[in-house]
Structure formats: structure tokens, C-alpha cells
N, C-alpha and C positions, 0 to 999 in steps of 0.2 A: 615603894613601888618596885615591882619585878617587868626588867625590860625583857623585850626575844633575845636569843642568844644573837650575838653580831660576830657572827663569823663567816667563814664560808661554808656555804653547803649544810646552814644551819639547817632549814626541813628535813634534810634529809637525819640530822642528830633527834629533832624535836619529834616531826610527825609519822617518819617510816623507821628510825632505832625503837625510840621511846613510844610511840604509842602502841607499835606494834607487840613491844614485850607486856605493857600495862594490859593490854586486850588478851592476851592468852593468859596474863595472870586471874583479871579477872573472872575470865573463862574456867579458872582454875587447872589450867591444862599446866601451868606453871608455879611453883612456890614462891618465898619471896627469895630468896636464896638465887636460884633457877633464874630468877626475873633481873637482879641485880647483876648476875656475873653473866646475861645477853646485852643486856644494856650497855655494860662496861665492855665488853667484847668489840662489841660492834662499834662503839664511839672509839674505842682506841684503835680499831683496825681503818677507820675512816680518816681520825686523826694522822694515822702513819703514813697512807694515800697520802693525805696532801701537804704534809709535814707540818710537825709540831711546832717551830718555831716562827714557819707561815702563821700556822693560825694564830699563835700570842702573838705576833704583828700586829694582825688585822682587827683584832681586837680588842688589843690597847690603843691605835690608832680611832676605834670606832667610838672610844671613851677621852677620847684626847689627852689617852696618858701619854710621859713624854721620858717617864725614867725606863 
């Protein structure tokens, strides 16, 4: 079973990073290459926004990890 990302400001990683680079990919306006290093761009530049160790928080919490 694959759950939604449980973080914060997960739409905005899931439906406006990601779907927006998969739509110009398959637009072919982007390769995969191109499409990989927007995605990773944009998720790390969102990540840094709200900071990384915020977000393994919130997300190990959202999993009721505890280590």
C-alpha cells in the first residue's frame, strides 16, 4: 500500500512540483533527465523553506516513529 506524503505542504511536493514537471515531460517539452533534476530542485528548495529536520519530524510523528 503507498500512503500520500504526510508532511507539510505535501500538495504543493505531490500536485504543483511533481505533476507539474511529469506534464511538461510528457508534453515532451522536457527529457527525463530535465524532468528529474526540476523535481529534485523544487522539492529541495521547499524542503529548505521549511526545514529539513521540521519536516523528518512531522513525518516520523505521522508514522508514529519514535527513534
Amino acid at each position: 500500500m503507498v500512503l500520500d506524503l504526510r508532511i507539510t505542504q505535501s500538495a504543493y511536493y505531490e500536485q504543483t512540483a511533481l505533476d507539474t514537471a511529469l506534464a511538461q515531460f510528457l508534453a515532451g517539452e522536457l527529457n527525463t533527465s530535465q524532468t528529474m533534476a526540476q523535481i529534485t530542485n523544487q522539492w529541495n528548495k521547499k524542503t529548505d523553506e521549511i526545514g529539513r529536520q521540521s519536516q523528518l519530524d512531522g513525518y516520523k510523528a505521522s508514522l508514529s516513529v519514535t527513534r
